[in-house]
C-alpha positions in Angstrom: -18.5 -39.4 2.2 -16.0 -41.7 0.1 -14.5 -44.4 2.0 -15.2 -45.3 5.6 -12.4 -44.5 8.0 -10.0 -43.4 4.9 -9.4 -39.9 6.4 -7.9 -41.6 9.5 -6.2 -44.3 7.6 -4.4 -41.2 5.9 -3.6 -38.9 8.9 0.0 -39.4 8.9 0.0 -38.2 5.5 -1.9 -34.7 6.1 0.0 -32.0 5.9 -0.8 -28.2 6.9 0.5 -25.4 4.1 0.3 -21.9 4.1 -2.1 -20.2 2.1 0.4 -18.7 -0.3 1.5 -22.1 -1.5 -2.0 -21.9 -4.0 -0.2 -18.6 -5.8 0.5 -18.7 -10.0 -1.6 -22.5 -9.2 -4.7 -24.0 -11.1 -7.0 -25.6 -8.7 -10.3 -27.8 -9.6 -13.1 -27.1 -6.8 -15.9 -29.8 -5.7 -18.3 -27.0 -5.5 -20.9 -29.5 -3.8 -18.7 -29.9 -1.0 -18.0 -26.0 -0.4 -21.2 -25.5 0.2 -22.0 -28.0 2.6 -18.7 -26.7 4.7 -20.2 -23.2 4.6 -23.6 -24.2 5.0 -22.3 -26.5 8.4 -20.9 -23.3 9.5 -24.1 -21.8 10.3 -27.6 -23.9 9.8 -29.7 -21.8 11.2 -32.6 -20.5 8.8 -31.4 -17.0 9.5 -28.2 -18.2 8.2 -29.1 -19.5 4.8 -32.0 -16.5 4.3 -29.0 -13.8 5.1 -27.2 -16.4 2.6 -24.0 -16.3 4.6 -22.6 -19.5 2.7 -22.4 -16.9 -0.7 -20.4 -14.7 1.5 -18.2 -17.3 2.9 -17.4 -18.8 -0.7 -17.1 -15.0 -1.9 -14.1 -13.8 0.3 -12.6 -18.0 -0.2 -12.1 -16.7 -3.9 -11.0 -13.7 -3.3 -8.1 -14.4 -1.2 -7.6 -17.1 -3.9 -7.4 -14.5 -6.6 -5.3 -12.2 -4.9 -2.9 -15.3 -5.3 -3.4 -15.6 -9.0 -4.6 -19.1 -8.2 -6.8 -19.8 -11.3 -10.6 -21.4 -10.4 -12.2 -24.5 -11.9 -15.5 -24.8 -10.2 -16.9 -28.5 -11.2 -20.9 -29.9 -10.3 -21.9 -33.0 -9.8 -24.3 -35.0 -12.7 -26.5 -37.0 -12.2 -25.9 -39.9 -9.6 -24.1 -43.2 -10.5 -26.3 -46.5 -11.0 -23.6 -48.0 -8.6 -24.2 -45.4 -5.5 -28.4 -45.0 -6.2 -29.2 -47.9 -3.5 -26.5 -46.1 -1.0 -28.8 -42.6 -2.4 -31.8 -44.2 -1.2 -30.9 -45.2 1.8 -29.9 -41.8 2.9 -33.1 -40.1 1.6 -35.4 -43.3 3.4 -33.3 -45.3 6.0 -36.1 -48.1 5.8 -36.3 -48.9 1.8 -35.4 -51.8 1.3 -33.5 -53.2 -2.0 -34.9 -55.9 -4.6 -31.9 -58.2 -6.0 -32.5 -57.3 -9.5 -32.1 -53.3 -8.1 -28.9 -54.5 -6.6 -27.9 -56.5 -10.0 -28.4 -53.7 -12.3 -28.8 -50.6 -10.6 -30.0 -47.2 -12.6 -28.5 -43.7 -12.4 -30.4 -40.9 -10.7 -31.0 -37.8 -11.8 -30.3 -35.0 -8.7 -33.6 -32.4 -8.0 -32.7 -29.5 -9.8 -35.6 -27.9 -7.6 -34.1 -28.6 -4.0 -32.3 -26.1 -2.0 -29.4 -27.3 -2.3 -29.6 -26.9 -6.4 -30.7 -23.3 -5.7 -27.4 -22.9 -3.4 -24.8 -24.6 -6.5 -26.6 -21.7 -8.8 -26.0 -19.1 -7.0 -22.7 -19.9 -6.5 -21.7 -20.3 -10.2 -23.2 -17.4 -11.4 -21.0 -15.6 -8.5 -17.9 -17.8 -10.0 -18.5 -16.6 -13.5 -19.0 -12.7 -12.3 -15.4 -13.1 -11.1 -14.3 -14.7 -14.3 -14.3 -18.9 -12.6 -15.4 -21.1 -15.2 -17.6 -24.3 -14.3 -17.4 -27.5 -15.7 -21.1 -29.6 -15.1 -19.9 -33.4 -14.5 -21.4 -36.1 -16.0 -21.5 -38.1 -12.8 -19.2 -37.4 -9.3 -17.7 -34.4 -9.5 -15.1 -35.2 -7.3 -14.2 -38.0 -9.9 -14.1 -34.9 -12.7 -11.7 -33.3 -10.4 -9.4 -36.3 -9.7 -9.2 -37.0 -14.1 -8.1 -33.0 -14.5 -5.8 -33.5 -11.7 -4.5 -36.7 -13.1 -4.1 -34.9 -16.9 -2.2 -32.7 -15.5 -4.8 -30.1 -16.2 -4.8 -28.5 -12.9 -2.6 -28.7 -9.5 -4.5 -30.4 -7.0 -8.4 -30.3 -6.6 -10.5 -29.0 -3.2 -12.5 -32.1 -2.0 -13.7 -33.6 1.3 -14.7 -36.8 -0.6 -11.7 -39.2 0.0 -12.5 -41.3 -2.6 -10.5 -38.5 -4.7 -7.7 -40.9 -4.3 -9.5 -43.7 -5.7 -10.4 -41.6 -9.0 -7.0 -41.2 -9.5 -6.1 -37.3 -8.0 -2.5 -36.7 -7.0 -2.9 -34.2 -4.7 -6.0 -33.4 -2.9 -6.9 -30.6 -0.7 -9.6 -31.5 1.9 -10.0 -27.8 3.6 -9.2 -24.2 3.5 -9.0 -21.2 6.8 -8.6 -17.8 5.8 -7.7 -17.0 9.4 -4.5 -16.4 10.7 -2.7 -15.4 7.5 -4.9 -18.7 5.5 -3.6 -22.3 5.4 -4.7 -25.5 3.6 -4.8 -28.8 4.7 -3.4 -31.3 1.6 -3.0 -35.0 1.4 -0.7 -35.8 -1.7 -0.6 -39.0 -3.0 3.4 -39.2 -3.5 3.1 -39.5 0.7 0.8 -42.1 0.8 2.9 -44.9 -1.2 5.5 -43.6 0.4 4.7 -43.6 4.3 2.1 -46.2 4.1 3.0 -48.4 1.1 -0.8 -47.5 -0.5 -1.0 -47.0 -3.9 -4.4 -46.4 -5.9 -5.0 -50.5 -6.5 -4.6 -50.8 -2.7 -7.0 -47.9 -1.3 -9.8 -49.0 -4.0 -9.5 -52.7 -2.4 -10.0 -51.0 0.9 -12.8 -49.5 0.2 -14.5 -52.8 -1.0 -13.5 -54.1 2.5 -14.0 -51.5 4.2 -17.3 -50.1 2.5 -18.0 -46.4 1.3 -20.5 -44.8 -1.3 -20.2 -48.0 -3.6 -20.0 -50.9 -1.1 -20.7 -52.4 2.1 -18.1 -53.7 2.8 -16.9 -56.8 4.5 -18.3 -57.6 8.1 -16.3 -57.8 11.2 -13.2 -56.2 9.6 -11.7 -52.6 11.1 -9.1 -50.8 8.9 -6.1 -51.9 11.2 -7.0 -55.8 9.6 -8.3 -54.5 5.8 -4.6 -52.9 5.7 -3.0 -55.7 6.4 -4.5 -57.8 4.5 -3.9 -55.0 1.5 -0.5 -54.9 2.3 0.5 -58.8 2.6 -0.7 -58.9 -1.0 1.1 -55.6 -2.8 -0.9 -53.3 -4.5 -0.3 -54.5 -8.3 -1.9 -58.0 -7.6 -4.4 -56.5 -5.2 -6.9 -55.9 -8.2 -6.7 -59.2 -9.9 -6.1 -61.4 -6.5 -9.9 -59.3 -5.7 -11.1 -59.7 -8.8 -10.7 -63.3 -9.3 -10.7 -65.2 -5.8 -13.8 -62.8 -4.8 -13.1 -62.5 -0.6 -11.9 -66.2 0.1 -8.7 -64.5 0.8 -10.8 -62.8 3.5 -12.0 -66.2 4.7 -8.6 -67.3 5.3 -7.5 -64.2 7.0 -10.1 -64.6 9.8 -9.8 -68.0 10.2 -13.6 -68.8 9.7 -15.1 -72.0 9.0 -16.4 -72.9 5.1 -19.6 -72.5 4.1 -22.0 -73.0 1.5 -23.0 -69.2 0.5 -25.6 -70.5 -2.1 -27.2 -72.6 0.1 -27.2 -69.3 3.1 -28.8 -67.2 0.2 -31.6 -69.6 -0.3 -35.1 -68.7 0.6 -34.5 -65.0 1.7 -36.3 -62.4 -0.1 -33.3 -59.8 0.1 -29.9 -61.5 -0.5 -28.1 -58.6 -1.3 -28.4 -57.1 1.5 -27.7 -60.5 4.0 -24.5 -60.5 5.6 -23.2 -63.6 7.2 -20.7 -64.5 10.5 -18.3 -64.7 7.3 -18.4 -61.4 6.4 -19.8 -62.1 2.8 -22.2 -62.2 1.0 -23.9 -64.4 -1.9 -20.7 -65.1 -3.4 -22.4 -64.8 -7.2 -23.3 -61.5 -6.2 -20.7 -60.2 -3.9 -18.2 -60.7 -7.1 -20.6 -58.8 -9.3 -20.9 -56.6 -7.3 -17.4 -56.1 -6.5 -16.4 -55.9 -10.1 -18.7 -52.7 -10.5 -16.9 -51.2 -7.5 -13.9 -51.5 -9.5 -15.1 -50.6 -12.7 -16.7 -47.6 -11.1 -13.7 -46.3 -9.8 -10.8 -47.3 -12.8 -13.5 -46.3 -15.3 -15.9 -43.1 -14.2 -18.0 -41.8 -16.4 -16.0 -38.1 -16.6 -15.2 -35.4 -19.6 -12.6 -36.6 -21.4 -9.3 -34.6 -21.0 -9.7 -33.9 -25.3 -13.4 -32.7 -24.8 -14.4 -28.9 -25.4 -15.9 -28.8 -22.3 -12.5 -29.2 -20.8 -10.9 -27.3 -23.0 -13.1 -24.2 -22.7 -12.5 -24.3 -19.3 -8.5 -24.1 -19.3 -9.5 -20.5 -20.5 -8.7 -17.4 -18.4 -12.2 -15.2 -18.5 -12.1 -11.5 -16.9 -14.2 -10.7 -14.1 -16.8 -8.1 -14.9 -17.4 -5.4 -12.1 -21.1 -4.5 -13.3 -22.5 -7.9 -12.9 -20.8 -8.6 -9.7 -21.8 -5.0 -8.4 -25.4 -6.7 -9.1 -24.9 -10.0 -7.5 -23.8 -8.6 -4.9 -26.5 -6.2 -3.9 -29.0 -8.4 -4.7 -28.1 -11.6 -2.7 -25.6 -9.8 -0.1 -27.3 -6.3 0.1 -24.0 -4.9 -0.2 -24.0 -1.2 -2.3 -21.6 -0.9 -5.2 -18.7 0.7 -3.3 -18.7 -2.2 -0.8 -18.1 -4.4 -3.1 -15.4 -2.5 -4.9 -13.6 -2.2 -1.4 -13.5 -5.8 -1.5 -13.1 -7.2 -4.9 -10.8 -4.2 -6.9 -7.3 -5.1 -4.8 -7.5 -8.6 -5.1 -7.8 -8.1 -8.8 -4.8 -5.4 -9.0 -2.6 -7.8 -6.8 -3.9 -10.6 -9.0 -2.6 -8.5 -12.3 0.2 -7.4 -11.0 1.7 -11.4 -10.3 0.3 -11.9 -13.7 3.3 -9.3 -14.6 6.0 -11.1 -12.3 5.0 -14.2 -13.9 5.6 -12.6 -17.3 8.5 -11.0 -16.3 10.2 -14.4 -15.0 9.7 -16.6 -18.1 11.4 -13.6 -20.4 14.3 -13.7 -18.2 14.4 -17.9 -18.1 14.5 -17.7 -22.3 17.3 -15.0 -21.4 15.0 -12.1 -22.8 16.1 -8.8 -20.6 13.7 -5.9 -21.1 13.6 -3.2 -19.2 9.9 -2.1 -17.8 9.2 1.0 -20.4 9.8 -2.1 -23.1 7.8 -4.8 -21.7 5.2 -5.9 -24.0 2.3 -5.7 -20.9 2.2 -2.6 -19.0 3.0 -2.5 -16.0 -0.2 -2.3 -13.3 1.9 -0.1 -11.1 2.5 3.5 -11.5 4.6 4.4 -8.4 4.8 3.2 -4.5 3.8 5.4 -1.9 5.5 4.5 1.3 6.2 0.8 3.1 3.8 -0.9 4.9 3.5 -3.3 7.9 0.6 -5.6 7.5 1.0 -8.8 9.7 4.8 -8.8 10.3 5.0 -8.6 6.8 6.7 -5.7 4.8 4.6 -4.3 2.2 4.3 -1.4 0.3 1.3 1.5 -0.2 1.3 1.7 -3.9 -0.7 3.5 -6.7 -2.5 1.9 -9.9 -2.3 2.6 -13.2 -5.5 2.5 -15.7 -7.5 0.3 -12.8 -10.7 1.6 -12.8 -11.8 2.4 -9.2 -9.5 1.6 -7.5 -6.9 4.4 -7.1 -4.4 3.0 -3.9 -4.1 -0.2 -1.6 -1.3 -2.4 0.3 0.5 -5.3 -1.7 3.7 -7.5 -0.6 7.1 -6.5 -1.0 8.6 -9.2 -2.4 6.2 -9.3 -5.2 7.0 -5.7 -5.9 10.4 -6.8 -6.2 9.8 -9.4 -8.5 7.3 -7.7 -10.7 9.1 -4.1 -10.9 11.9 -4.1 -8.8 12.8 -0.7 -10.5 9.5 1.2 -8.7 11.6 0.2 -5.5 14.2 2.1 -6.9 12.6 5.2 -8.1 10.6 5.0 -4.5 14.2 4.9 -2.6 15.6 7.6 -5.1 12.6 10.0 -3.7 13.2 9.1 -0.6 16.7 10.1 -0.5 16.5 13.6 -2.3 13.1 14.3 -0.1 16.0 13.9 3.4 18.6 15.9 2.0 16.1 18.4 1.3 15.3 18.0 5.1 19.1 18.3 6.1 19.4 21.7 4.2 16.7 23.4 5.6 16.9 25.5 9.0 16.1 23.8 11.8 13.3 25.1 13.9 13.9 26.0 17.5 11.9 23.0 19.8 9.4 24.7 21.8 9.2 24.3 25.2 6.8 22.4 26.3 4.0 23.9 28.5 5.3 23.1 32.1 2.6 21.7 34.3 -0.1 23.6 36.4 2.0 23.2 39.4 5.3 24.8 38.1 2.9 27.2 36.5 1.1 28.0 39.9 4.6 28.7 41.5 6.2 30.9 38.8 2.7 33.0 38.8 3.6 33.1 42.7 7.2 34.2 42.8 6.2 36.9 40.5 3.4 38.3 42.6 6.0 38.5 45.2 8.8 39.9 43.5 6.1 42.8 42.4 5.1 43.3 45.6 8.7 43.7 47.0 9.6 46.3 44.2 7.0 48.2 45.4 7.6 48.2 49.1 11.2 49.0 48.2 9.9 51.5 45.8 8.0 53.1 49.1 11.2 53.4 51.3 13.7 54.9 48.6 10.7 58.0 48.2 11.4 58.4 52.2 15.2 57.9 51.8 15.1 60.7 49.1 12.9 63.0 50.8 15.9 62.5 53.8 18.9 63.5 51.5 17.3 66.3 49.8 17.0 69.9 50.0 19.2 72.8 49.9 22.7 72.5 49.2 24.1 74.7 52.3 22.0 72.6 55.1 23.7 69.9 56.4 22.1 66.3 56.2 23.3 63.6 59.3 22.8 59.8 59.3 22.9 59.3 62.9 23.7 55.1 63.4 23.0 54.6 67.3 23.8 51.2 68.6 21.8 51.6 71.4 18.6 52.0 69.5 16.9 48.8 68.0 17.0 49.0 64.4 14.2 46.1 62.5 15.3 45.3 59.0 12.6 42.3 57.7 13.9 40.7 54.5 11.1 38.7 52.2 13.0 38.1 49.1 14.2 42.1 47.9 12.1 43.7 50.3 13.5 45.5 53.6 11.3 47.3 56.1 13.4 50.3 57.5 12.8 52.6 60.7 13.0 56.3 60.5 12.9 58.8 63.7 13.6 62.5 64.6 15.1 62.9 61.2 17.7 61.1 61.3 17.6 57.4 59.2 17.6 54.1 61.2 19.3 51.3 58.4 20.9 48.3 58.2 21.3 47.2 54.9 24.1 46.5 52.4 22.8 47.2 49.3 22.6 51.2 51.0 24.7 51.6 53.4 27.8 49.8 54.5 28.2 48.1 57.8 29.2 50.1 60.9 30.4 49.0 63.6 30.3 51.8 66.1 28.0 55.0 66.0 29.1 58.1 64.0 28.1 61.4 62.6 28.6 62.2 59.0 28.8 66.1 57.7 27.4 65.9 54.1 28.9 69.4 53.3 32.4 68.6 54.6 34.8 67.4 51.7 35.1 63.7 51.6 37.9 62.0 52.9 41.0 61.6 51.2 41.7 57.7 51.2 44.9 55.9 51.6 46.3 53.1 49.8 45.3 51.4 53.3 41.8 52.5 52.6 41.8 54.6 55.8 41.1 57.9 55.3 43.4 61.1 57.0 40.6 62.7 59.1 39.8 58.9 59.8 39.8 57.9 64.0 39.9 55.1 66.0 35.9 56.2 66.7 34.7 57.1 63.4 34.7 55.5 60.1 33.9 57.3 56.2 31.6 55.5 54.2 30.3 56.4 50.8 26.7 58.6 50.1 25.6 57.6 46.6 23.0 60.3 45.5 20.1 59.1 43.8 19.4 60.8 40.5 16.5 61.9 38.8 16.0 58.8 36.7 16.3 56.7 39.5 13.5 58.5 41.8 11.2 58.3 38.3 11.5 54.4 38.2 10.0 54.0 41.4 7.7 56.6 41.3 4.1 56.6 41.9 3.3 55.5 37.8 5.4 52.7 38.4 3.4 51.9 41.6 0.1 51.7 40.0 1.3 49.3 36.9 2.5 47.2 39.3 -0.5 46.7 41.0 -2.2 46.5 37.9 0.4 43.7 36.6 -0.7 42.5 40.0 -4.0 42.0 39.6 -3.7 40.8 35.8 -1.7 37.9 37.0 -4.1 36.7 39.4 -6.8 37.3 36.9 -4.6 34.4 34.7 -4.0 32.2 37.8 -7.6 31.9 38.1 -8.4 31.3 34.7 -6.2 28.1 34.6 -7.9 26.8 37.8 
């Protein structure tokens, strides 16, 4: 919990980063408090049987190690001496405190048998399959967290606890979303003295007015009044002014009346936990027991920053792919390739800012090598293509010496700052792959395959331009059969005007009348125009034509027109062969019409 109403004391201060900001960082993780914002996800007993907390912290660190963001989880001891009456009261609301329990309170140890325990275990031995090293506190771990933080041994440290602050953390991270491309929200401490004018002095007096894990707190007193009161002092005296005149300062503030605490205290069996109008308590107890709230949080029992314990954990450990393959299937029921799926491209994207990182301090110290020369290989053997993943450009690449894992999608600008000469290499292939594409032939486009109504009308106009070559193919055998025989008889075209001639045109087709042997026409493709009736002597010499085109024998009654004789060839192409193919074309054609209906 921490401090009462801290959070919202604080809110100006909070601040929303992207996800990314964690990359090449060393975080320390309240593990305790991870679980119980996974396990509030979901409490269900269905949840915590299908153990959906161990998945939720599983793809946290994944997306974490993808960033390089190095792991510190930290546990919580046993429970301060100062916080076991505020323990009891949570586990029985009704228990009620002796004075000599409130005097000299005893630590706690937690029930390594509970659920809860069995949750923390699971998740370390999940942390140290994936390489995280853990770090068992003595006491609060959040406390742990804030001395690592304040060593300078880590970044910032993930904590809902806002007494963080109080322990002395810089920079404190109260939540995480993987959503939406991931963000954090962080509260840094650099904000708080500067927005609010709170410094660590100041918030630990608050929470002695205010009340948290450690105190009550004063009666009658919201934050708005416990900050000014904070604030009218200055937050290098805070600590002694509270530490020496106990809460009279308080007193004054409210404007209450004096009044003999001893004498208040006198006769009741539970004085420490009396409160009166005043808003203290005994005052021989309220200043003991405000100097362990102090000493509690200037002086927490933590690993010192020389220990081994914290020095073993400022160790990078590998991850080990058979024992996670285990964990996995056994508490997730996830099969080995799952798992892989998941886990093996975080930990090449991982390795591969490892190189960027390496790559970057040689060029600080002004060390230039080129990437056949670098001391570490380089994770990446070649990219692939580029790849959109979010709005952001990234690149398909392939791995070198990663075991089972052969391709996946990383960023492009950490290509470019791990091995920007891949990019180069990739462009290079690119280029010679197009001019290769320039020098080839180009295919003819195919047409594309009109619809099934221009289809429908083309298989139409050919059925009818069939049919008309056949029907003309029908009238040039009579016209033949008219102009042949032998070469002394004497063949007449008789055109009479007073006889209706019927020519019916449907596209190339022209039905012509015949009668008494003589040819009834009227079509230009045969015979030119006439205007008035006249008889033709095929045996007669033709005409001898003028320049005027009129001929000598030519009258005012009679005009010469031109007989083209048909020749053999000409009567085979629409012979009686020809007829039958085209009504076999005919019918083949309908046969397709149908098939594409």
């Amino acid at each position: 919990m921490g401090v009462k109403n801290l959070w919202d004391i604080l809110e100006s201060c909070k601040k929303t980063l992207p996800l990314h900001h964690l990359q090449n960082k060393r975080v320390c993780i309240d593990l305790s408090c991870w679980i119980v914002q996974l396990q509030n996800v979901n409490k269900s007993h269905c949840a915590i049987k299908d153990k959906l907390y161990l998945r939720g912290l599983f793809h946290r660190l994944r997306a974490l190690t993808a960033l390089n963001c190095s792991l510190i989880f930290v546990t919580d001891g046993a429970i301060p001496a100062i916080k076991s009456s505020t323990y009891r009261k949570r586990l029985n609301p009704g228990n009620v405190l002796t004075q000599d329990e409130a005097i000299k309170p005893s630590s706690i140890r937690r029930n390594a048998g509970s659920e809860f325990s069995r949750m923390i275990k699971e998740a370390k031995v999940l942390g140290n399959a994936l390489g995280i090293p853990c770090l068992d506190g003595i006491e609060e771990a959040e406390a742990q967290c804030a001395l690592l933080n304040y060593e300078s041994f880590c970044d910032g440290c993930f904590t809902s606890d806002s007494d963080a602050f109080l322990f002395g953390a810089r920079t404190v991270y109260r939540d995480i979303c993987l959503g939406e491309g991931g963000y954090l929200v962080c509260y840094e401490m650099d904000d708080i003295e500067r927005k609010l004018g709170l410094g660590r002095n100041s918030l630990i007096t608050l929470a002695v007015i205010l009340g948290g894990d450690y105190s009550e707190g004063v009666y009658g007193l919201g934050r708005e009044s416990a900050c000014q009161i904070v604030k009218s002092i200055g937050d290098s005296a805070v600590l002694q002014w509270i530490a020496s005149e106990g809460f009279s300062f308080v007193k004054k503030q409210k404007g209450s009346k004096k009044q003999t605490e001893n004498d208040k205290c006198n006769g009741r069996e539970n004085a420490a936990e009396y409160k009166n109008p005043n808003g203290s308590k005994c005052p021989s107890l309220m200043k003991i027991q405000t100097l362990q709230v102090l000493n509690a949080y200037l002086k927490p029992k933590c690993h010192s920053a020389e220990s081994d314990a914290v020095q073993r954990i400022l160790a990078l450990y590998p991850y080990s792919r058979s024992q996670l393959q285990q964990i996995c299937t056994e508490f997730l029921d996830w099969p080995p390739e799952k798992t892989d799926e998941y886990i093996l491209p975080k930990i090449a994207e991982r390795e591969l800012r490892r190189f960027a990182n390496l790559r970057s301090t040689a060029s600080q110290v002004g060390v230039q090598l080129p990437l056949n020369e670098m001391p570490i290989k380089c994770p990446l053997s070649r990219i692939i293509k580029p790849r959109k993943v979010q709005g952001v450009d990234c690149f398909e690449v392939s791995w070198e010496e990663m075991d089972g894992l052969e391709t996946s999608i990383v960023p492009a600008d950490l290509v470019q700052r791990a091995c920007p000469e891949r990019i180069l290499e990739f462009q290079e292939r690119r280029a010679q792959g197009k001019k290769r594409n320039n020098t080839r032939p180009r295919r003819p486009r195919l047409e594309k395959t009109p619809p099934l109504g221009q289809i429908d009308q083309k298989l139409e106009d050919l059925l009818l331009e069939v049919d008309q070559e056949s029907s003309l193919a029908d009238d040039a055998t009579v016209l033949c059969g008219s102009v042949s025989g032998d070469d002394e008889s004497i063949a007449q075209i008789h055109v009479d005007s007073s006889i209706q001639t019927h020519s019916t045109w449907n596209g190339n087709s022209v039905n012509k009348g015949f009668a008494s042997g003589r040819a009834y026409c009227q079509e230009d493709d045969i015979l030119p125009a006439l205007s008035k009736a006249e008889v033709i002597d095929l045996t007669s010499p033709p005409p001898v034509r003028h320049a005027s085109g009129k001929s000598k024998h030519q009258d005012d009654n009679v005009e010469c027109i031109n007989v083209v004789e048909l020749s053999d060839s000409e009567n085979d192409m629409f012979s009686p062969e020809h007829i039958r193919r085209a009504r076999e074309l005919r019918m083949f054609i309908a046969g397709i019409k149908d098939n594409l209906y």
